[in-house]
N, C-alpha and C positions, 0 to 999 in steps of 0.2 A: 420259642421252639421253631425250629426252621420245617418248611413246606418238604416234606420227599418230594426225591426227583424223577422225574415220569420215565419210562422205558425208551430207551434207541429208536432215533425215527424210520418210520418207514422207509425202506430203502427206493429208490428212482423215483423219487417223488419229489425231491428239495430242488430248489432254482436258487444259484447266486448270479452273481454279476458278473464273477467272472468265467464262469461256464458257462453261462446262460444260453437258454435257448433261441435257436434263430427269429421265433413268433414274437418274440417281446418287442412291445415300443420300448423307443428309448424316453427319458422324460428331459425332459429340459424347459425350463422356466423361461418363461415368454416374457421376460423383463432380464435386463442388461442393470445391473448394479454399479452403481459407481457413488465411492467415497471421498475419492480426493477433494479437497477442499476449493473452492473457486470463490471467496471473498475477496475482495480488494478495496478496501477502506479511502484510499487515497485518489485513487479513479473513480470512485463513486461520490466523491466528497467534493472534486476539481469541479470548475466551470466548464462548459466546452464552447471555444469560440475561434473560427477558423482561421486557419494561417493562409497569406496569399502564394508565397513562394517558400522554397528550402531554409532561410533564414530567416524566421520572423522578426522581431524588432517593435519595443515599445518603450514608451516614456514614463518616469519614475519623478513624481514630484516631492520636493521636499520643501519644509518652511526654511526660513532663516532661524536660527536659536533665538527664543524672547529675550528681553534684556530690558535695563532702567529704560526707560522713555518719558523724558520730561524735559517742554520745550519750555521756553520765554516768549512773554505774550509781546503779539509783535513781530515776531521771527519774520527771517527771510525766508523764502525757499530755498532747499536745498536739495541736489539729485541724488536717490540713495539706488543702492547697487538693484537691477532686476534679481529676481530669485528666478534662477536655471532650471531645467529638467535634465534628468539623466537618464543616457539611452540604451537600452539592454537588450540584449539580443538571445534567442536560443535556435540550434539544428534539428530540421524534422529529420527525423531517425525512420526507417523504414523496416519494418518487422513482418516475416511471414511466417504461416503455419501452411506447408501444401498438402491437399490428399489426390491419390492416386486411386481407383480403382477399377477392377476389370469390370467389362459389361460382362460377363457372364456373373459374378457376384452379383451385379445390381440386379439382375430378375432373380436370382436364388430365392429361395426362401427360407429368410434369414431373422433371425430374433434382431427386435427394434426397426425392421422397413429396409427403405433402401438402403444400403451401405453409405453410397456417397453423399446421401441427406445425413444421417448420422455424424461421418467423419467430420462434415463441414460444422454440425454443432460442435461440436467436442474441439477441433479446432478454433472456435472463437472464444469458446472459454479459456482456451492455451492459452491466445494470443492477448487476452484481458490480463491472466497471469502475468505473464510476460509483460506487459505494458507499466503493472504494478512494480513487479521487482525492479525493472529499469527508473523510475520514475523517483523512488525512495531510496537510489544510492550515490555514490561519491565520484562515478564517471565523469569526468570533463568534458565538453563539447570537444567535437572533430568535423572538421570541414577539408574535407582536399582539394587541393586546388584541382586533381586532374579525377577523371570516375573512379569514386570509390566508394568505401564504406564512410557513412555520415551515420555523427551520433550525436545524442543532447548530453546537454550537463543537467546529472538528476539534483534532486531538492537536496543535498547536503550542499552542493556548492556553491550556493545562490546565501545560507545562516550567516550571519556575523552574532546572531543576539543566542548567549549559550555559554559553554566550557566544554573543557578539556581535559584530558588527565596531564598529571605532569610530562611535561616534554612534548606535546601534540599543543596542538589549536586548532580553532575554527579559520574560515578564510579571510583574511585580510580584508578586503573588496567584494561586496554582493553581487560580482558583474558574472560566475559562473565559469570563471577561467581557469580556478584552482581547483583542486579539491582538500578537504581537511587533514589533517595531519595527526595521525592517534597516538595516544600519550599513553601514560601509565594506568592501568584498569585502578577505579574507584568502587567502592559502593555506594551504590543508590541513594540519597537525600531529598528529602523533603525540600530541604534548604538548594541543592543544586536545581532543582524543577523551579522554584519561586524565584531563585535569581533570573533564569533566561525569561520567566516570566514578567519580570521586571520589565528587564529592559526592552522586551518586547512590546509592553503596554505603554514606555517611556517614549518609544517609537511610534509609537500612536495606530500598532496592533491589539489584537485580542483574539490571540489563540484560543481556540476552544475543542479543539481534538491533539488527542497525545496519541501518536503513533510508535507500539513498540511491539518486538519479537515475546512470544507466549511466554518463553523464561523469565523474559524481563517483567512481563504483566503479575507474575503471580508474584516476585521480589516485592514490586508496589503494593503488592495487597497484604507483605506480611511487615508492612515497613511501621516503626513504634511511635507512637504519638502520646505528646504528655507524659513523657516520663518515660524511665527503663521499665521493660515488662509490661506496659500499656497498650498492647497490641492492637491494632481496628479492630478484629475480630472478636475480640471481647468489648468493645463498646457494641457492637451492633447486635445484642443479644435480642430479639424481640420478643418479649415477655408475652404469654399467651395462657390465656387459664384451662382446665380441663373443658373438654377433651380434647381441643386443636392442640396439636405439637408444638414444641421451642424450636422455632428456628434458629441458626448460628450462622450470621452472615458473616463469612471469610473472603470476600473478595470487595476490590475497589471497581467499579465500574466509571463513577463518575468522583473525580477529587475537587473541590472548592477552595482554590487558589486564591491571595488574596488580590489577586485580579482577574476574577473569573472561573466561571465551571468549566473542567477537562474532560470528554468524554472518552475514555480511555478505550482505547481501540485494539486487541492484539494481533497483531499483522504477521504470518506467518515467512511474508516474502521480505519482512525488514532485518535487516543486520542485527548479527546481536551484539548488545552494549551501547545500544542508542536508543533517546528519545528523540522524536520529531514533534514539536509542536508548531499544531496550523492552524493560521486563519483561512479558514474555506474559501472568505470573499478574496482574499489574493492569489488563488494562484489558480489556472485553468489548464484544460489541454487544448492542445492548436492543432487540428489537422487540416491535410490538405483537402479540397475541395473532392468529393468524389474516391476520399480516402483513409475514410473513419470506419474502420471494421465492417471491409466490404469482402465480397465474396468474385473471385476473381476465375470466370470459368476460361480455361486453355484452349488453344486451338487444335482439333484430336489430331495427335502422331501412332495411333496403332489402336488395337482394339479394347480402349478402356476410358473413362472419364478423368481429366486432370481440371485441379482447382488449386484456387490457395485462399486463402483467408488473408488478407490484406490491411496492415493500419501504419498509414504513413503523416508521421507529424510529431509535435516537443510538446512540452513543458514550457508554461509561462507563469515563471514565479513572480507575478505582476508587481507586488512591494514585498520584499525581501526580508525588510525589517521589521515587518506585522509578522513573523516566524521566530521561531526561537529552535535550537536541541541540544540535548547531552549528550554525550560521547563517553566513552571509555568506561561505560557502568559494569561492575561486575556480579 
């Protein structure tokens, strides 16, 4: 039985919002909300070790391939070839984020403090963004010979150990001069993740973080094992008696490769239809001296504060072939 409904309100007595009267505060929450996401898996996972000038340059040692080895006793000496280094190079790329603002805003009173302390947070987080997406894709170095825009070659173009879909490939040459070539979209396999895994540990890597876009993360987590209809997710039932709950684990965080555990990463700044798989210990960022996400105050041209947020430096994919990735996943 529903409640009757009380008589007509009082008349001049109601207040909205948007009549309102002039005595009202306004209310406004004394905190600034912010959702956007600022993880970067692959920035947070690099080494950091500084670069000296715009081109950095390092050396890549490789064995000679084993093989039969068996002298006669007695032997002469003989001269066998030196085993070489090889020399690779990447572009510090320079990236900014500026803030402008007036000095009358900076004494306002304004939710979160001063404006220009704020902006300058919020811009280093940009410019971490930003570092990550450059960092995880297929751009080729550029160096001009006369001033210009200088860029690095992100981590696609450094892989040879991986696939492709039909009609694409990986790069030829680990030196960062190409970039890959995308083929016919695939679905996802166990079996394409454990080949570049192969060959990546054949290489005498050991990737242990897989970097991929959140579509791609949950594809892996619905992918069949043991059989049609053998889902992970019904293996990982955790059995539990009254009164605690059945959990249903449906996600893969970590995969156990049979070379090694993958800490499966989902990266929102990565491309989709690829896997990146890394070994942490190879690859770093190089910036320049005095120019690892610094804060860059201007010289005043009028009545306001100018900055920028500043990171000037590459990518040094130190061995190349301790990496593996897929491409063309659908």
């Amino acid at each position: 039985m529903a409640v009757p409904p009380m008589a007509a309100p009082i008349t001049n007595t109601t207040y909205t919002p948007a009549t309102g009267a002039a005595n009202v505060r306004e209310d406004l929450a004394d905190i600034i909300y912010d959702i956007d996401p600022y993880e970067t898996p692959l920035v947070s996972a690099a080494g950091n070790k500084e670069a000296d000038q715009p081109m950095t340059e390092w050396l890549v040692q490789n064995l000679q391939a084993a093989a039969d080895n068996a002298q006669p006793e007695g032997f002469r000496y003989a001269a066998m070839p030196l085993t070489g280094t090889a020399r690779k190079n990447n572009i510090c790329q320079i990236m900014v984020r500026s803030v402008t603002v007036s000095n009358t805003f900076r004494v306002s009173n304004t939710v979160g403090g001063d404006e220009f302390d704020r902006q300058t947070l919020l811009k280093a987080k940009e410019l971490k963004r930003d570092l990550e997406y450059c960092i995880t894709r297929n751009t080729v170095k550029q160096s001009p010979a006369a001033p210009g825009v200088r860029r690095m070659s992100g981590f696609q173009c450094w892989i040879t150990n991986g696939s492709a879909g039909t009609g694409g490939n990986l790069v030829a040459v680990d030196d960062g001069t190409a970039a890959p070539v995308s083929g016919t979209a695939r679905p996802l396999t166990l079996s394409l993740v454990g080949d570049a895994m192969q060959q990546a540990y054949t290489a005498g890597g050991h990737p242990n973080l897989g970097l991929l876009s959140p579509a791609l993360k949950r594809e892996f987590s619905s992918l069949s094992q043991g059989g049609s209809g053998n889902v992970i997710a019904s293996q990982n039932i955790v059995q539990a008696t009254s009164p605690a709950p059945v959990t249903l684990v449906g996600a893969v965080d970590v995969y156990l490769s049979d070379f090694g555990r993958i800490q499966l990463a989902p990266d929102i700044f990565m491309p989709g239809g690829v896997i990146e798989l890394v070994d942490p210990d190879y690859i770093e960022l190089a910036p320049l001296p005095g120019r690892d996400m610094i804060l860059e105050e201007y010289a005043k041209v009028g009545d306001a504060a100018d900055g920028a947020m500043i990171f000037e430096g590459t990518l040094r994919v130190t061995a190349p072939k301790a990496h593996g990735m897929v491409m063309d996943l659908s």
